[in-house]
C-alpha positions as CSV (number, residue, x, y, z in Angstrom):
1,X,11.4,-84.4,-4.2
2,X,12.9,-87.3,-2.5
3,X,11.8,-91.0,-4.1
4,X,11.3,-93.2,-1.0
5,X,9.8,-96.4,-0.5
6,X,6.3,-95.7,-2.1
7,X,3.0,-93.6,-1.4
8,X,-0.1,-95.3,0.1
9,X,-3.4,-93.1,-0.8
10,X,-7.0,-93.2,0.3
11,X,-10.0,-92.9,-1.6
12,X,-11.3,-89.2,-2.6
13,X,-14.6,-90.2,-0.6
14,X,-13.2,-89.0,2.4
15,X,-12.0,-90.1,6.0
16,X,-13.1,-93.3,7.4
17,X,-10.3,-93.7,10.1
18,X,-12.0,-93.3,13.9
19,X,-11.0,-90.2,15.8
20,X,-7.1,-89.6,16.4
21,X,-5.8,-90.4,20.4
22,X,-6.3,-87.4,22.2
23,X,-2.6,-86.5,23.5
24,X,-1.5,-86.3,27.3
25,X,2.2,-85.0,27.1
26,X,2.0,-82.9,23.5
27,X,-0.3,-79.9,21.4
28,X,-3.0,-82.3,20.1
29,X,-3.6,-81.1,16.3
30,X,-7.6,-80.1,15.9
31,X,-9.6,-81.7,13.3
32,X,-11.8,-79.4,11.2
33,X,-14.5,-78.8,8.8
34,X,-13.7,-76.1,5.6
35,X,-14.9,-75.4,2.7
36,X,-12.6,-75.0,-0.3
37,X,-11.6,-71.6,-2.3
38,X,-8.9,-70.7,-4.8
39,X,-6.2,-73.2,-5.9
40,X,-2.8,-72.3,-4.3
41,X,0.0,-73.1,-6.6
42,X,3.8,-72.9,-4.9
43,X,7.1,-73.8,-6.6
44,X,8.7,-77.2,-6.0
45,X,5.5,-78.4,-4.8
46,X,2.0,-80.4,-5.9
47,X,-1.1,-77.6,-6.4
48,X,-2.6,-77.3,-3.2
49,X,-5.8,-75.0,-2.4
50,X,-6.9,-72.6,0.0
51,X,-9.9,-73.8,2.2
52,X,-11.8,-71.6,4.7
53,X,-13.1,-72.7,7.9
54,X,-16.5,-71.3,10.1
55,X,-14.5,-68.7,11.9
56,X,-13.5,-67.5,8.7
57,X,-9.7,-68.4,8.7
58,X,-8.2,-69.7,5.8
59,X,-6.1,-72.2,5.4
60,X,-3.5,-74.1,2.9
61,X,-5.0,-77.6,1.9
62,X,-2.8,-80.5,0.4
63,X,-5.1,-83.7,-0.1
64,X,-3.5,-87.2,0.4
65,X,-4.8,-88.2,-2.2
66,X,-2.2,-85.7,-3.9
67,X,0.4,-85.6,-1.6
68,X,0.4,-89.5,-0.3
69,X,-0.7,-90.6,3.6
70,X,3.3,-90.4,4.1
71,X,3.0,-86.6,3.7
72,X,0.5,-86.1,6.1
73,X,1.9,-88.2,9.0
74,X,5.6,-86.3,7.8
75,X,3.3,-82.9,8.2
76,X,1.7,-84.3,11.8
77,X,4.7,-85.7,13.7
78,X,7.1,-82.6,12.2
79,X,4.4,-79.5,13.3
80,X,4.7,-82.1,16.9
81,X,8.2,-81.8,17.5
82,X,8.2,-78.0,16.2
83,X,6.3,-77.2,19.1
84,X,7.8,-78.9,21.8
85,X,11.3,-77.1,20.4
86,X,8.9,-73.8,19.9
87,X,9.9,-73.5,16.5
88,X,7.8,-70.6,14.8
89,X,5.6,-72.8,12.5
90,X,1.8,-71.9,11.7
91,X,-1.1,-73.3,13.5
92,X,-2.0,-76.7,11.9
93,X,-5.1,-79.2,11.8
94,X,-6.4,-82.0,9.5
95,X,-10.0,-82.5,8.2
96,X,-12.8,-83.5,9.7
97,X,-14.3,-84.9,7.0
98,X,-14.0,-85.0,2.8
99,X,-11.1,-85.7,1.5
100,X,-8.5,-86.5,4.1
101,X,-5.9,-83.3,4.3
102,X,-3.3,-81.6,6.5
103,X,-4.1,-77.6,6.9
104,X,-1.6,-75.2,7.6
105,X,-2.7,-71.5,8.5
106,X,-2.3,-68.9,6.2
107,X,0.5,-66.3,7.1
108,X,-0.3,-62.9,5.3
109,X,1.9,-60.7,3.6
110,X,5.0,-63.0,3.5
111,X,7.5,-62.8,1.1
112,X,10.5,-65.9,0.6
113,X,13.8,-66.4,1.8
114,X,16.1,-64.0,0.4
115,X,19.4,-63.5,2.8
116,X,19.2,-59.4,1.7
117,X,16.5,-59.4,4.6
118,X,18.0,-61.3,7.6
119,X,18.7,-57.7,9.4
120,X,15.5,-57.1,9.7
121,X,14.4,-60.7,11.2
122,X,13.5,-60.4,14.7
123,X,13.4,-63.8,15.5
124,X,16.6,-64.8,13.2
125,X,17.9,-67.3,16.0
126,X,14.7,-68.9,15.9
127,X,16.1,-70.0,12.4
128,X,19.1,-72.7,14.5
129,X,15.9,-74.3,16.0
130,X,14.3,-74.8,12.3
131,X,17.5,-76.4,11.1
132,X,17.4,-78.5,14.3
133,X,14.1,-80.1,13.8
134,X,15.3,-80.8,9.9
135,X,17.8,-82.6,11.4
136,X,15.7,-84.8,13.5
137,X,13.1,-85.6,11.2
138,X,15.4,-86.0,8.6
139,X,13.6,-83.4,6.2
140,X,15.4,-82.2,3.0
141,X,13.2,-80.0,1.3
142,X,14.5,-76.3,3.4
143,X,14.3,-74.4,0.3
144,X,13.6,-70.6,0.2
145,X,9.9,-71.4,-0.9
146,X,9.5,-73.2,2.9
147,X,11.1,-70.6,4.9
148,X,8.3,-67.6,4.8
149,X,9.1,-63.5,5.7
150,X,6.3,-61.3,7.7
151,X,6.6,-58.0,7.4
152,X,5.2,-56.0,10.5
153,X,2.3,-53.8,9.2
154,X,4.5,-51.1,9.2
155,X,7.8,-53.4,7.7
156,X,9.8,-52.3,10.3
157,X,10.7,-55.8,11.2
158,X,10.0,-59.2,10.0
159,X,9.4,-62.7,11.5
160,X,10.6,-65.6,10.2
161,X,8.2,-69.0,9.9
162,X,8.9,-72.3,9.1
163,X,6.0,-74.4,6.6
164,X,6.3,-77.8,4.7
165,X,7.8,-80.6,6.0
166,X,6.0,-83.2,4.1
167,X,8.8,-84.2,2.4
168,X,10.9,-85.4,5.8
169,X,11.7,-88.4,5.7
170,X,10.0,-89.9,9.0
171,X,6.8,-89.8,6.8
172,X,8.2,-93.4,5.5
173,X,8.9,-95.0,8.5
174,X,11.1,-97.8,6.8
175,X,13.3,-95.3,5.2
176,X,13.4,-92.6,8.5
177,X,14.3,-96.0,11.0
178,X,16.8,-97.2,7.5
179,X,18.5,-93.9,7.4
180,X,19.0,-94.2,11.1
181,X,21.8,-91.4,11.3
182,X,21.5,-90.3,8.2
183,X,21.9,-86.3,7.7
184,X,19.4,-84.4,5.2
185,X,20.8,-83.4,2.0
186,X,21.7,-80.2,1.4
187,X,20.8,-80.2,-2.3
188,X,17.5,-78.1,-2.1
189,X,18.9,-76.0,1.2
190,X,18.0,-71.9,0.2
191,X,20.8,-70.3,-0.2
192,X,22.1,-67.6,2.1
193,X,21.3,-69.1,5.6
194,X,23.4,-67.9,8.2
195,X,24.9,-70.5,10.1
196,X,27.7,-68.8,11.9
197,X,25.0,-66.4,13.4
198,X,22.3,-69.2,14.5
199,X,24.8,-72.1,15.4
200,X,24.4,-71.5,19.0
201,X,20.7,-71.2,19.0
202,X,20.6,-74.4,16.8
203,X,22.6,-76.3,19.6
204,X,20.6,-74.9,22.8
205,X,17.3,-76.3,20.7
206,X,19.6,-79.6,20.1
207,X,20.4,-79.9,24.2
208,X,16.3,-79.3,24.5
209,X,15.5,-81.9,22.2
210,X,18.2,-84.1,24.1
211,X,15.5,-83.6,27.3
212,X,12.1,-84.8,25.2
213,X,11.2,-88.0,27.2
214,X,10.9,-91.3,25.4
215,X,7.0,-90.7,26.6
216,X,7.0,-87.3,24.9
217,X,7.7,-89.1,21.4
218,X,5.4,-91.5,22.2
219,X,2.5,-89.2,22.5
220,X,3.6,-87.3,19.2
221,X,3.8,-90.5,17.2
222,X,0.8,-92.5,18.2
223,X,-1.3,-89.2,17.4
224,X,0.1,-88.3,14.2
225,X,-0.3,-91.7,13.5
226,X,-4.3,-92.1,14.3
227,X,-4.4,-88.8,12.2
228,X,-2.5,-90.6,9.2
229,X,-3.8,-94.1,9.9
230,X,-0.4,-95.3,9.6
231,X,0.6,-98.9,11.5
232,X,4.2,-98.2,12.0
233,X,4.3,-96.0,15.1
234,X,7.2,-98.2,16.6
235,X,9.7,-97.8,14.1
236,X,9.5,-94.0,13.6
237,X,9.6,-94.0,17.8
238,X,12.8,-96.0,18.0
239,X,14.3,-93.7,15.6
240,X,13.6,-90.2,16.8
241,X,14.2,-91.3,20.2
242,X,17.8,-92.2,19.1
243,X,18.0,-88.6,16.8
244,X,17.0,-86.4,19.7
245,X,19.6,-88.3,22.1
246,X,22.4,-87.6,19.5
247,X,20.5,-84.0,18.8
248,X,24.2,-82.3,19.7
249,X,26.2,-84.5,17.6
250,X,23.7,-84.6,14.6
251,X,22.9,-80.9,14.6
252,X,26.4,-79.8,14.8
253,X,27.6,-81.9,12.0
254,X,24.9,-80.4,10.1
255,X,25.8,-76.9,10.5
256,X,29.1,-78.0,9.5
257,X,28.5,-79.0,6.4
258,X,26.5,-76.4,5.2
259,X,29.6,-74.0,6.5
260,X,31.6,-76.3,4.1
261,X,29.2,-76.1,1.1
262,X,28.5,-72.2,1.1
C-alpha cells in the first residue's frame, strides 16, 4: 500500500455529512441502507464485509473508519471517471447511514487474473480502458486480486471487471495535484497483462478522456467530494483536468513501460 500524506477518519457513529450534490453532467452514485453479513477477507487488502441491501443484493463493504475518508473519495471519483470511459466496473453506492462506507456489488463466480485465460475474455480490449483510467487517477494497486474473471454460466466465455481503486492516488488530493504527471508504479501491476493486444483500445479510451469537458470533472469531483466530505475539490479538479488533456501522452508512456518491464 502506498504511504501518502495521512488518513483522516470519522467516528464509528455513523454519517453526519448533509446529502451529496445531486450530479447534472455524470452517473450520480446512490446512497443506501444494508445490513451487514459475513466478513470478506481479500489479499493485499484491509478485511472488509459483505452487507445486503432490501432488494436482496449483496454488496462488498469497506468502512472509513478502516480504510481512511481518502479511500472512499479515491473509490467515488475513480468508479466516476470509469463510467464516463465505460470501463466495466461493478455498480457502486455509499451508505445511507451507520458507519460511513463505499459498496461495490458483488460479481459471482469470479475467479483472479491469471494470463492462461485471456482467450477466453470477451471484452479483453475493455482491459486498455482499465489501464487508462489507472493512469489518470494515478492508481497503483492493479494487482491480479483487482482485476476479477466471470465465467458465463456455461464458462464458455468470460468477462473481465475492474474493482478497488482505493488506493489511487487522487484520494490525497495534495499528493494527486504533487505528483502532477507522475505515472503509477508498476510494482504491484499482475503479471501477464497484454499490452501489445490492448494498446490501441487503451489510446481510443485516452483520445475519449481527452474530450471529458472541464464541467464533466467538475460534476465528478464536487459529488465524490459531498460523499467523502472532503474540502479539497479544487486541487484534485486542476489535476485531472490536466491528466485527461495529456491522456495520449500519459497512457502511451505507460504502456511502454510495462512493455519494458515484462
Amino acid at each position: 500500500m502506498m504511504r501518502h500524506e495521512g488518513r483522516r477518519r470519522v467516528e464509528a457513529s455513523g454519517n453526519s455529512a448533509e446529502d451529496p450534490q445531486v450530479p447534472s453532467l455524470v452517473e450520480a452514485i446512490p446512497r443506501l441502507n444494508v445490513e451487514d453479513g459475513a466478513e470478506l477477507r481479500v489479499a493485499h487488502t484491509e478485511t472488509h464485509s459483505w452487507s445486503i441491501d432490501v432488494t436482496g443484493t449483496i454488496w462488498a463493504r469497506k468502512r472509513v473508519v478502516v480504510t481512511g475518508i481518502e479511500g472512499l473519495l479515491a473509490e467515488a471519483v475513480s468508479w466516476l471517471l470509469a463510467r464516463r470511459l465505460r470501463v466495466p466496473v461493478p455498480d457502486a453506492a455509499v451508505t445511507l447511514s451507520g458507519d460511513l462506507s463505499w459498496l461495490s456489488k458483488q460479481i459471482t463466480p469470479v475467479v483472479h487474473w491469471d494470463a492462461i485465460h485471456q482467450g477466453g475474455i470477451t471484452n479483453l480490449m475493455d482491459l486498455g480502458k482499465v489501464l487508462v483510467l489507472d493512469v489518470l487517477v494515478n492508481n497503483p494497486d492493479r494487482h491480479a486480486g483487482n482485476l476479477l474473471l466471470q465465467p458465463d454460466p456455461d464458462e464458455s466465455a468470460i468477462k473481465l471487471w475492474a474493482i478497488d481503486a482505493g488506493n489511487a492516488l487522487i484520494g490525497w488530493p495534495s499528493d494527486y495535484a504533487a505528483a502532477r504527471d507522475d505515472l503509477p508504479s508498476l510494482r504491484n501491476l499482475a503479471r501477464g497483462l497484454p499490452v501489445s493486444e490492448v494498446r490501441e483500445s487503451a489510446l481510443e479510451a485516452a483520445e475519449v478522456a481527452c474530450t471529458i469537458s472541464s464541467l464533466e470533472i467538475v460534476d465528478m469531483v464536487v459529488h465524490a467530494c459531498h460523499l467523502a466530505n472532503e474540502p479539497q475539490g479544487e486541487l484534485i479538479t486542476t489535476t485531472l483536468v490536466s491528466r485527461c488533456a495529456r491522456a495520449r501522452e500519459l497512457t502511451d508512456e505507460y504502456l511502454m513501460r510495462i512493455g519494458a518491464t515484462r
